[in-house]
C-alpha positions as CSV (number, residue, x, y, z in Angstrom):
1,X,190.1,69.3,21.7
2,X,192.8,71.8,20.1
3,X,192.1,75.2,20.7
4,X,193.6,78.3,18.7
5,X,195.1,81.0,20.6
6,X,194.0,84.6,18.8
7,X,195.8,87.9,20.2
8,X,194.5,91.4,19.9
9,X,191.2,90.3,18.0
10,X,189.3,94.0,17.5
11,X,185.5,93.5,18.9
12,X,183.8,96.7,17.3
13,X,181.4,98.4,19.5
14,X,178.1,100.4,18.5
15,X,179.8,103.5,18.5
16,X,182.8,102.3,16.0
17,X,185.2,101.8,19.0
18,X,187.1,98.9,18.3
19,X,188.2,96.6,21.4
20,X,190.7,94.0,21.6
21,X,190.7,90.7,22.9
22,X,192.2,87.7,23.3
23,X,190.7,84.7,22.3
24,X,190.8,80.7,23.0
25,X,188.6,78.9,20.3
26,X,188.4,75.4,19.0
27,X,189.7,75.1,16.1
28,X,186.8,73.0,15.0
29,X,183.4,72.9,15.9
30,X,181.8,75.3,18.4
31,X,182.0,75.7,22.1
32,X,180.2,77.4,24.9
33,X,182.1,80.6,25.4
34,X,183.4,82.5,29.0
35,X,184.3,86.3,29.0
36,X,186.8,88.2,31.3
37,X,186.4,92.0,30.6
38,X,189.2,94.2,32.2
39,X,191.1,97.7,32.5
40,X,194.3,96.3,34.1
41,X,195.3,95.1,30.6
42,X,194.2,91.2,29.2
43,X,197.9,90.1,28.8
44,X,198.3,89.5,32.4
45,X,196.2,86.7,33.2
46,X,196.7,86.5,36.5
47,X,195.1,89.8,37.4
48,X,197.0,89.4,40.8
49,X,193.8,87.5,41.9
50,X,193.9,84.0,43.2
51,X,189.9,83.6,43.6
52,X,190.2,83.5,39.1
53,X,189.9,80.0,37.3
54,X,192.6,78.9,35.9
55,X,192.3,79.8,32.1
56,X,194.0,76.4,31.0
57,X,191.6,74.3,33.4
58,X,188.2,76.4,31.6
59,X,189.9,75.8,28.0
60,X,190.9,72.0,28.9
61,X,186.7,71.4,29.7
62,X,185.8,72.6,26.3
63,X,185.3,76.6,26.9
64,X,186.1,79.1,24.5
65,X,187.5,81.8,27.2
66,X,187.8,85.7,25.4
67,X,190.1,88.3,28.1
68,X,189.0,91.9,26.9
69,X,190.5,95.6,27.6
70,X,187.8,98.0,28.8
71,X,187.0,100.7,26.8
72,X,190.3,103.4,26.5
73,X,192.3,100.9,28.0
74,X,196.0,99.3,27.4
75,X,195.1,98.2,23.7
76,X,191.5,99.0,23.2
77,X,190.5,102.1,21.7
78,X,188.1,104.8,23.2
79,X,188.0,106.7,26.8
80,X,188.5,105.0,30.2
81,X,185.7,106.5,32.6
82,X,185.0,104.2,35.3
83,X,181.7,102.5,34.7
84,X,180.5,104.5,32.0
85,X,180.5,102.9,29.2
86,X,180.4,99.0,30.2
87,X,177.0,98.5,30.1
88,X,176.8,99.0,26.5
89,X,180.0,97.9,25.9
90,X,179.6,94.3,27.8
91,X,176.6,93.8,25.7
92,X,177.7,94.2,22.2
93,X,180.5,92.1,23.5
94,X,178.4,89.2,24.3
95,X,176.5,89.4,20.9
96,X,179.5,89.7,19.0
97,X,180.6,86.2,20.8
98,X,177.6,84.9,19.8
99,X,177.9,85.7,16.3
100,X,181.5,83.9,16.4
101,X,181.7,80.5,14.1
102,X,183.3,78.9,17.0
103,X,180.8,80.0,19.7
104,X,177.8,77.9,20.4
105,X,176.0,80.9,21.0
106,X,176.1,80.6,25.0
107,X,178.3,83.4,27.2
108,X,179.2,83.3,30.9
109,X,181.3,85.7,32.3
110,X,183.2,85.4,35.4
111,X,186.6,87.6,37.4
112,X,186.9,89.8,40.3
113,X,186.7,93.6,41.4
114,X,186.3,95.6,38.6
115,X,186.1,92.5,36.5
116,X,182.7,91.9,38.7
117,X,180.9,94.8,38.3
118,X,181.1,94.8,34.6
119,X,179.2,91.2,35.1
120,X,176.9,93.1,36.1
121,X,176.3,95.9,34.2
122,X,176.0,93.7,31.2
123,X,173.5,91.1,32.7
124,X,171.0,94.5,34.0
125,X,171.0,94.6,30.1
126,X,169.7,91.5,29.2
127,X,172.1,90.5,26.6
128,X,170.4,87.7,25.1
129,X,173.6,85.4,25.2
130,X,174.2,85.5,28.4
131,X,173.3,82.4,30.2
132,X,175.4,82.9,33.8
133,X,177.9,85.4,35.4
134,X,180.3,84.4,37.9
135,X,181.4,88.1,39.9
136,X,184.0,87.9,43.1
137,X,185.0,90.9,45.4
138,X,182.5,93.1,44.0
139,X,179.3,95.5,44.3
140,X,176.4,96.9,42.3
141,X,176.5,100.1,44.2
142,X,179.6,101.7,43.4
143,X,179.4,104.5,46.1
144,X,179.0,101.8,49.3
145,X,181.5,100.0,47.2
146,X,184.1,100.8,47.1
147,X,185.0,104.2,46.1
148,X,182.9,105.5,49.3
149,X,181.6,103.5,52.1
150,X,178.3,102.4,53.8
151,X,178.6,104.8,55.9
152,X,179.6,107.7,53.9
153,X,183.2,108.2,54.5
154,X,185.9,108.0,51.4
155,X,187.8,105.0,51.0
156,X,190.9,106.8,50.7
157,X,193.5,104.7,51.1
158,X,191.9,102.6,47.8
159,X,190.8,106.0,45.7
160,X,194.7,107.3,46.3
161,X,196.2,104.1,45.1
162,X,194.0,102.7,42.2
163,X,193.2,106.3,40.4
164,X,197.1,106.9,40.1
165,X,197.6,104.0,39.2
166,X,195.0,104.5,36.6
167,X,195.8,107.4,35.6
168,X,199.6,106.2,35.5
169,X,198.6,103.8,32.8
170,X,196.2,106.4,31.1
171,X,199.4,109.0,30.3
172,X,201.5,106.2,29.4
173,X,198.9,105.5,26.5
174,X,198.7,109.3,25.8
175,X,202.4,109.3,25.8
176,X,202.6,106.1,23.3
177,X,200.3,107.9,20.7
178,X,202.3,110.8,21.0
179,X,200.5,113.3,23.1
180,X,200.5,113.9,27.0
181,X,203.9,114.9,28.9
182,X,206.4,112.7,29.9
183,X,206.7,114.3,33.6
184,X,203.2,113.6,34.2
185,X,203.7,110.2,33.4
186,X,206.7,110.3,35.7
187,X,204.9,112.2,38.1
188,X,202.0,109.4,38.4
189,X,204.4,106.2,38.3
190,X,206.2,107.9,41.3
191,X,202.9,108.3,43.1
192,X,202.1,105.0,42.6
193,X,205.1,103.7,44.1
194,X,204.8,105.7,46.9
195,X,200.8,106.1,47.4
196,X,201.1,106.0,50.6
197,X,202.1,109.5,50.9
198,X,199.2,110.9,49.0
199,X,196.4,109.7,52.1
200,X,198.2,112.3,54.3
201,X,197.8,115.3,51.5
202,X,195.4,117.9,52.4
203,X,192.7,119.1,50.9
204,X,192.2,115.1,50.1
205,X,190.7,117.2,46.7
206,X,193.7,119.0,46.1
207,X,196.2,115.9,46.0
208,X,198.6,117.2,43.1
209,X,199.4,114.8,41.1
210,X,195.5,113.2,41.1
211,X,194.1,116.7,41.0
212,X,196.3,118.0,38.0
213,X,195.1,114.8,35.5
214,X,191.7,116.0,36.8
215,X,188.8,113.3,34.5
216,X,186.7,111.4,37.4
217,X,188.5,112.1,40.2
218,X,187.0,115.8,40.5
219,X,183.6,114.3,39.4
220,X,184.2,111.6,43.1
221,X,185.4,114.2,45.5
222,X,182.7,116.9,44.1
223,X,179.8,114.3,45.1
224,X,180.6,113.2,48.9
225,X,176.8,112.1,49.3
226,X,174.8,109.4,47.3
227,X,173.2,111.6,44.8
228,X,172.6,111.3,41.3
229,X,175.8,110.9,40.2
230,X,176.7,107.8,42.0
231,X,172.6,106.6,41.6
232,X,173.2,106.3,37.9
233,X,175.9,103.6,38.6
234,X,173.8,101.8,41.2
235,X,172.7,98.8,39.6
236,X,170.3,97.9,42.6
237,X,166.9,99.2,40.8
238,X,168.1,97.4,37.7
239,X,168.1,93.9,39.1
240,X,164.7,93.4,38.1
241,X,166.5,93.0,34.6
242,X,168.7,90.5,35.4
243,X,167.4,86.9,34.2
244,X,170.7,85.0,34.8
245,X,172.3,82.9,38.1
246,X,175.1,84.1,39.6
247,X,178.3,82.4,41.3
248,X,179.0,85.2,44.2
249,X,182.2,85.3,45.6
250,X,183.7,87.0,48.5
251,X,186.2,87.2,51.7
252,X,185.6,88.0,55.6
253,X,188.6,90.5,54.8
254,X,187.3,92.2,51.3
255,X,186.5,95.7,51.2
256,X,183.3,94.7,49.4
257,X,182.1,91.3,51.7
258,X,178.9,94.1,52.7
259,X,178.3,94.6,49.0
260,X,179.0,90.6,48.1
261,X,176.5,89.4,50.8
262,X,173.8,92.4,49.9
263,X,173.9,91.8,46.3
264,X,173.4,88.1,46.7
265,X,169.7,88.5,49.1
266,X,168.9,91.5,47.0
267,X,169.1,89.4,43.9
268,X,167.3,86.0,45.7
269,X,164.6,88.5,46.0
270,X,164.0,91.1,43.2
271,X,165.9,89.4,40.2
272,X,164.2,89.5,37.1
273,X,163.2,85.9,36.5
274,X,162.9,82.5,38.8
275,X,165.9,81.3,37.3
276,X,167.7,83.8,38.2
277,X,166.2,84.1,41.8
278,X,166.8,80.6,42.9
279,X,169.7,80.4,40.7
280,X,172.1,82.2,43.2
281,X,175.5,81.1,45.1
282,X,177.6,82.4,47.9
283,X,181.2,81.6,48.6
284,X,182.4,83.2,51.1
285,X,186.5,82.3,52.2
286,X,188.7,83.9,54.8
287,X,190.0,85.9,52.1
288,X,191.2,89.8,51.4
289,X,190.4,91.8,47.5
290,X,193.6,90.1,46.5
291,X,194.9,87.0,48.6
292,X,192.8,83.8,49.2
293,X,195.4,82.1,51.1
294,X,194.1,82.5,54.0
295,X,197.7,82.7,56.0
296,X,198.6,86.4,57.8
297,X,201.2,86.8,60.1
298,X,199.1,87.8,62.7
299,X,196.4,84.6,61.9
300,X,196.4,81.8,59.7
301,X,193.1,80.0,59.3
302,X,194.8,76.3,58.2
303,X,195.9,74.7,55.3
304,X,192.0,73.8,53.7
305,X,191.5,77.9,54.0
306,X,192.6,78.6,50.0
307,X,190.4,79.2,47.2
308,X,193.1,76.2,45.6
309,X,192.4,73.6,48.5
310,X,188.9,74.6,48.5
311,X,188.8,74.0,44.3
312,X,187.1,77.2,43.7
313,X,188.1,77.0,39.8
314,X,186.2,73.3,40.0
315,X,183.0,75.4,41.3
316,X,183.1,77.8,38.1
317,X,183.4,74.7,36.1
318,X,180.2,72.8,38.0
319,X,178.3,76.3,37.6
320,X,178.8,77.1,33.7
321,X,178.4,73.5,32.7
322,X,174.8,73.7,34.8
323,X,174.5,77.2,32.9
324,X,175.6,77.2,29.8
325,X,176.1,73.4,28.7
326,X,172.6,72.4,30.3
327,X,174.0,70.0,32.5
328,X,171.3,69.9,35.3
329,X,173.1,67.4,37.4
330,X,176.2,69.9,38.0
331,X,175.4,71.4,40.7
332,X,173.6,68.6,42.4
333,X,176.5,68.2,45.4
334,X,177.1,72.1,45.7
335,X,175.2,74.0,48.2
336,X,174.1,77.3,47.1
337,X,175.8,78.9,50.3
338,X,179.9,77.4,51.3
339,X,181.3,79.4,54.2
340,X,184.5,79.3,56.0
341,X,183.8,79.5,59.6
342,X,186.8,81.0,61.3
343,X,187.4,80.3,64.7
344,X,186.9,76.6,64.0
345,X,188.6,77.1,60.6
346,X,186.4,75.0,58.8
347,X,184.3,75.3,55.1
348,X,180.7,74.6,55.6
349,X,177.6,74.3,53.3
350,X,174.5,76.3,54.0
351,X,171.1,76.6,52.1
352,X,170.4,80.2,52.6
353,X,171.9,83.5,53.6
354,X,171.4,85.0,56.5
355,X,171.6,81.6,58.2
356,X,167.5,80.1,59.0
357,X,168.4,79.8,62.4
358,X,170.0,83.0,63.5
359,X,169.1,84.2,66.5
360,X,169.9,88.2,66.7
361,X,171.5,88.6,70.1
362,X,171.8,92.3,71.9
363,X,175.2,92.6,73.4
364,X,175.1,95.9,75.3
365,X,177.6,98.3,76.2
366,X,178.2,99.2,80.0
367,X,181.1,100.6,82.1
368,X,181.3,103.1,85.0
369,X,183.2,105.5,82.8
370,X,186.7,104.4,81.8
371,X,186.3,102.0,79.1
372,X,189.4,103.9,77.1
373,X,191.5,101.4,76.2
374,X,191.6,97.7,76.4
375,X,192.6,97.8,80.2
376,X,189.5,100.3,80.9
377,X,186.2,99.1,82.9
378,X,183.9,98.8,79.7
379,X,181.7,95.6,79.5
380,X,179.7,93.7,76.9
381,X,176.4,92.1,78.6
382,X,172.9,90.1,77.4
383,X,172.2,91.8,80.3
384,X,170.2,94.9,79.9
385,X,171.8,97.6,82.0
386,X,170.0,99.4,84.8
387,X,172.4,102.2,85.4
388,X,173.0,105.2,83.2
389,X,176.2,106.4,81.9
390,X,178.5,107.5,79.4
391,X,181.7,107.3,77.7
392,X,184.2,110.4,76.6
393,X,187.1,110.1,74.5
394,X,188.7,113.3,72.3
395,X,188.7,112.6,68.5
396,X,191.5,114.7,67.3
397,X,191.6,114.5,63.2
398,X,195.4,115.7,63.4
399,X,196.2,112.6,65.3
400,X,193.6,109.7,63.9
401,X,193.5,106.3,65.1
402,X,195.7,104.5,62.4
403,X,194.4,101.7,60.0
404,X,194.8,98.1,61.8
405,X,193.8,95.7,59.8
406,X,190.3,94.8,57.9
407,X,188.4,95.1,55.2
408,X,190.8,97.7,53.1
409,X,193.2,98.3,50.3
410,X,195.4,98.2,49.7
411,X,196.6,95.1,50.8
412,X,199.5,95.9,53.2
413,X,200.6,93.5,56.5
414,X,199.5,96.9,58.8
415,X,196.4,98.1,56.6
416,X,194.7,94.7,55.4
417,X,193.6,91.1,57.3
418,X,193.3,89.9,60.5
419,X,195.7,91.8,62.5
420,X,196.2,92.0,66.3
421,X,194.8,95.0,68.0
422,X,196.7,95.5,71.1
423,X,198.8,98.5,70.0
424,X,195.5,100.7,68.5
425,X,193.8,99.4,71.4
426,X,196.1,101.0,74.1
427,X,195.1,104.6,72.6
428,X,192.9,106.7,75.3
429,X,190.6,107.6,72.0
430,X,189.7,103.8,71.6
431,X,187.2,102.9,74.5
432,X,186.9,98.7,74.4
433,X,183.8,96.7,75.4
434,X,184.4,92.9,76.0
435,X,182.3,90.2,77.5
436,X,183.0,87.7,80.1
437,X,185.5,84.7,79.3
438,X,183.9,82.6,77.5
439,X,183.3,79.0,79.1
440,X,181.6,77.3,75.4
441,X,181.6,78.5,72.1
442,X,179.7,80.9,70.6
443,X,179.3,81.4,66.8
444,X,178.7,84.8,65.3
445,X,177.7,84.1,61.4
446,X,176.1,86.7,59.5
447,X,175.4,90.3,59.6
448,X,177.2,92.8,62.6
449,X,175.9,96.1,63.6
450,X,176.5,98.4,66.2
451,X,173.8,100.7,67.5
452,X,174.8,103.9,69.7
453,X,173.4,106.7,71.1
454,X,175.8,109.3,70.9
455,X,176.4,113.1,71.6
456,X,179.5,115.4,70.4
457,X,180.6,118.9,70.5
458,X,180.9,119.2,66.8
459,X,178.1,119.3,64.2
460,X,179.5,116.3,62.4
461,X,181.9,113.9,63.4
462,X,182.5,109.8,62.9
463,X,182.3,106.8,64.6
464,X,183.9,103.8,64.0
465,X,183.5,100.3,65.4
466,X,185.1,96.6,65.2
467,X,184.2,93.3,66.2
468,X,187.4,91.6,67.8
469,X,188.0,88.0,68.9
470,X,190.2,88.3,72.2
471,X,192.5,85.6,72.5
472,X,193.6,83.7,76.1
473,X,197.2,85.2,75.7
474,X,195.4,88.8,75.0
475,X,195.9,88.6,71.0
476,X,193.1,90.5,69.5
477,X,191.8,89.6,65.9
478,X,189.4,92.3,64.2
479,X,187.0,90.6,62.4
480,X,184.8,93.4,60.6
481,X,183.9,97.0,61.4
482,X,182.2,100.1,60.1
483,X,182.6,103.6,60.1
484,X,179.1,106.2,59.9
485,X,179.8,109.9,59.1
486,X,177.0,111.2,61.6
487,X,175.5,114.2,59.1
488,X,174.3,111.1,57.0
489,X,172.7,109.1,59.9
490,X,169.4,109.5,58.3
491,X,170.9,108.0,54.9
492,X,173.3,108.5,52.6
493,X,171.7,111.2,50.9
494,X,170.8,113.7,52.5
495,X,173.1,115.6,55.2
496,X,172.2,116.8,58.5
497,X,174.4,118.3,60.9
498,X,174.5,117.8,64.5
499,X,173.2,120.2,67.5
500,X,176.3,119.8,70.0
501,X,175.6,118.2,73.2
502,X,171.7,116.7,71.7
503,X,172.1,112.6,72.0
504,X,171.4,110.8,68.6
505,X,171.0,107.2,68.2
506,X,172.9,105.8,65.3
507,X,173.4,102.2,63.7
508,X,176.6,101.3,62.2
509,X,176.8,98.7,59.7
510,X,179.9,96.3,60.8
511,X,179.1,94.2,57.3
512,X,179.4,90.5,58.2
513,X,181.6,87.8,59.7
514,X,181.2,84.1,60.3
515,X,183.5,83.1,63.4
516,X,183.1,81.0,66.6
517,X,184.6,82.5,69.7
518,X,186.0,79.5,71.4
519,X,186.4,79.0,75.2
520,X,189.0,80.8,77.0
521,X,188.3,83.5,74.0
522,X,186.1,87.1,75.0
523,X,184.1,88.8,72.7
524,X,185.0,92.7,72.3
525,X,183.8,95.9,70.0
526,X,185.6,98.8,70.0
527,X,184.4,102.3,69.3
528,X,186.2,105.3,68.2
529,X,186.0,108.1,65.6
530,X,188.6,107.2,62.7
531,X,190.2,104.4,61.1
532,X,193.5,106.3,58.6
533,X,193.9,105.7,55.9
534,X,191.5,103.5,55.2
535,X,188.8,106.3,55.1
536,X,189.5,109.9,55.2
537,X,189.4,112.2,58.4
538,X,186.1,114.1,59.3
539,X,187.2,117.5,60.1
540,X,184.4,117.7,62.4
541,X,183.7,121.0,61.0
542,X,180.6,120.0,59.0
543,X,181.9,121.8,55.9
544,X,183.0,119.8,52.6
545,X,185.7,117.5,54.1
546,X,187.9,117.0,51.0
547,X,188.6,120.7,50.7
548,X,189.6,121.6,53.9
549,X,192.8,121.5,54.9
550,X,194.6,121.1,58.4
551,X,194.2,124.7,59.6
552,X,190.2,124.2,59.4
553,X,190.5,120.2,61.5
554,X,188.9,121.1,65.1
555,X,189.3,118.4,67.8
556,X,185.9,117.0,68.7
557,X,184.7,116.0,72.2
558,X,182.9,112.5,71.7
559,X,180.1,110.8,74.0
560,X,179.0,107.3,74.2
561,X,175.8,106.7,76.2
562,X,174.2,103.9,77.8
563,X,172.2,102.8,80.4
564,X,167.9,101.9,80.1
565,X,167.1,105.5,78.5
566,X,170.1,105.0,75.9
567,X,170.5,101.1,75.4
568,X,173.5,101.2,73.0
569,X,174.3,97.8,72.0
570,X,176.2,95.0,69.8
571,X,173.8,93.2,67.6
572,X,175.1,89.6,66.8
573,X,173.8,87.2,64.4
574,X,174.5,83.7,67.0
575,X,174.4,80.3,65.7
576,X,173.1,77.7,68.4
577,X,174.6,75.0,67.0
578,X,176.3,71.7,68.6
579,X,180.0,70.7,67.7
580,X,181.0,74.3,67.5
581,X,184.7,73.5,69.1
């Protein structure tokens, strides 16, 4: 089939905005049609993202493919906020594809991150024409994920890099029509060459150049707390409008893998139609936001690991040709949920998500009071523990436990991945729990919380945790974590300081993993009170953290407790499974 290739078409929105797109179409006849809609700019098809199709593969199996600019971005016209205008702007996108002479009058839509959520915003609209969406590495809550956490602490280390690099490409536009300065401009491309520096500026609020350009970024550190700002992005209440099947895609290492995995039960359950319900898939690859390689230095998990090997641009072509040509035989050899099982370093298929036959496993924490550091006396047991105790480690916010690793971005070899543990692991303000060596497998696949019962001198502080897979030569792999800002224990809303010295029990969500701890192997979670720069300090003062500066950071005195009265513990999803080795 030849296929025409159209640059800059002008899609007009309701409003008048015109935006532009490029466009493969058949030159004859009409073809079911897949939309990318992005604020990186459409000429780049690579997006730096190796979980996307390959554009050539989609247009070789007979699909009209259209790459748009978001609204106010590279060469579409309007105003970039984030999230604001995509819902309306995804939907008169759709029906203007539908209206096309080459378009059968079918629309998928498929890409990652940002690319994902506006998937979503336009199928919570019910866009008639869209038949099937295909969203990787990304959330319909837009506070858990990613610009804040599950927990309530600020992704900084992301909200530093991608808003000057935003707002880098924002002045260069102002600058190109012939308004804006040209030292802002340089002022932002230096800070995002060197965004690393702006996670240590303080008051996080304050940071210069992303304070100065001013548009969202006052309107995300003016809203710490899930409130109605950040509600009228959450898509979650909406997904009773959504009547189309989605391809969900995610990574053990993405910073939205809580988000992927949530979205995908949420949506088996409250979707708007049975279609739509039973018409979910979850892949899920040893993967970060923006490698699916699945080689690190620190741990590669084999040469089948890729989204490539794996033919993850095959899947999108199985999925839309069920969706959108009507090919009910498609997906016939897919299972709705294909996991990579680290540990073993295998793919697997599964029929639902969490597995059937987990069995949720208390792991509790124990020690006779020195469990700082990896060489300390702190245990994980099945056994409940008899004796009372506690932990005490100082959280000073001037001298944070350093990013190692995990679900984060940007994607560095120190900040992102698998990484070992053994250096953050030494520090006295990390107190390690581990388990016996293991003498057979045991696989952890699913969900991974932590719940403790803790106590601090300061009316607000954070705790932090992370699963890790101990190695026989003493290599430790993190394989998820959390982090829970303790004035939002009771939920994300509302905040409620501490009394110093009252115990609280508090649950950490740890997101998910799927990984069998092989023999020789211990299993270990480690606790602590910050994880820089991938979320932003807690001054422990209980004021508004991103406008405080150092002078106002107090150190904070942290307890862990345990024993019968105070059962903190490791919750694991096991698998009891044979051939786990």
């Amino acid at each position: 089939m030849q296929h025409l290739y159209d640059i800059d078409v002008r899609v007009p929105m309701r409003d008048g905005v015109g935006l532009a797109a490029n466009v493969w179409h058949p030159a004859q006849g009409e073809a079911p049609t897949l939309l990318v809609r992005l604020p990186y700019g459409k000429d780049v098809m690579g997006f730096g993202q190796s979980v996307v199709p390959d554009v050539l593969t989609l247009v070789e199996a007979g699909y009209a493919v259209v790459v748009q600019d978001c609204r106010g971005t590279h060469r579409s016209e309007g105003e970039f906020v984030p999230h604001m205008a995509d819902r309306s702007d995804g939907a008169d996108t759709v029906a203007w594809i539908a209206g096309q002479p080459w378009s059968d009058g079918t629309v998928g839509m498929y890409g990652p991150s940002y690319l994902g959520m506006v998937q979503w915003e336009t199928a919570v609209t019910g866009a008639p024409a869209l038949k099937a969406i295909a969203p990787a590495f990304t959330s319909i809550d837009n506070y858990e994920a990613p610009w804040y956490g599950p927990g309530g602490a600020l992704s900084l280390s992301l909200v530093t890099m991608w808003n000057a690099m935003m707002y880098a490409a924002d002045a260069q536009r102002s600058l190109a029509a012939r308004e804006g300065s040209l030292s802002q401009l340089q002022q932002l491309g230096q800070a995002v060459l060197t965004h690393e520096a702006l996670n240590d500026v303080l008051p996080t609020a304050e940071v210069p150049v992303l304070a100065t350009y001013g548009k969202w970024w006052d309107d995300w550190m003016a809203h710490p707390s899930h409130d109605a700002y950040w509600d009228a992005m959450e898509l979650t209440p909406e997904l009773k409008n959504v009547t189309v099947p989605a391809l969900n895609i995610g990574g053990w290492y993405d910073l939205y893998i809580g988000q992927t995995v949530r979205t995908y039960t949420t949506a088996r359950q409250k979707a708007g139609s049975a279609q739509a319900r039973e018409g979910q898939w979850l892949i899920i690859g040893p993967w970060d936001h923006l490698s699916a390689s699945g080689v690190y230095p620190d741990r590669s998990f084999g040469p089948l690991a890729s989204a490539q090997m794996m033919g993850l641009t095959g899947l999108h072509v199985k999925f839309f040709d069920r969706w959108l040509r009507g090919d009910t035989a498609a997906l016939d050899d897919v299972a709705p949920v294909k996991i990579f099982v680290m540990g073993i370093d295998q793919w697997r298929d599964e029929q639902d998500w969490p597995l059937p036959d987990t069995r949720w496993t208390d792991f509790h924490l124990t020690s006779t009071g020195r469990a700082n550091t990896a060489a300390g006396d702190g245990v994980l047991t099945t056994e409940a523990p008899t004796d009372a105790g506690h932990e005490t480690y100082l959280y000073d916010p001037r001298r944070p436990v350093p990013t190692a690793g995990g679900a984060s971005m940007p994607v560095t070899l120190e900040l992102c991945g698998p990484v070992d543990q053994q250096t953050v692991a030494a520090r006295e303000d990390v107190l390690c729990f581990a388990g016996p060596v293991l003498e057979k497998p045991v696989e952890v696949t699913g969900p991974v919380s932590l719940t403790l019962f803790v106590s601090s001198s300061a009316v607000d502080t954070d705790f932090t945790a992370k699963l890790v897979d101990v190695f026989p030569d003493g290599k430790a792999i993190n394989l998820c974590d959390g982090i829970l800002r303790t004035r939002y224990r009771g939920g994300l809303a509302t905040e409620e300081p501490m009394e110093p010295g009252t115990v609280y029990e508090i649950t950490i969500d740890m997101a998910a993993t799927s990984n069998v701890f092989l023999p020789g192997h211990r299993i270990r979670v480690d606790v602590s009170s910050s994880n820089f720069p991938r979320y932003d300090r807690n001054t422990n003062t209980g004021g508004v953290i991103a406008r405080e500066g150092e002078e106002q950071m107090i150190p904070a005195v942290n307890h862990i407790h345990h024993g019968p009265d105070h059962p903190s513990r490791l919750v694991l999803p096991v698998i009891d499974r044979e051939d786990q080795s």
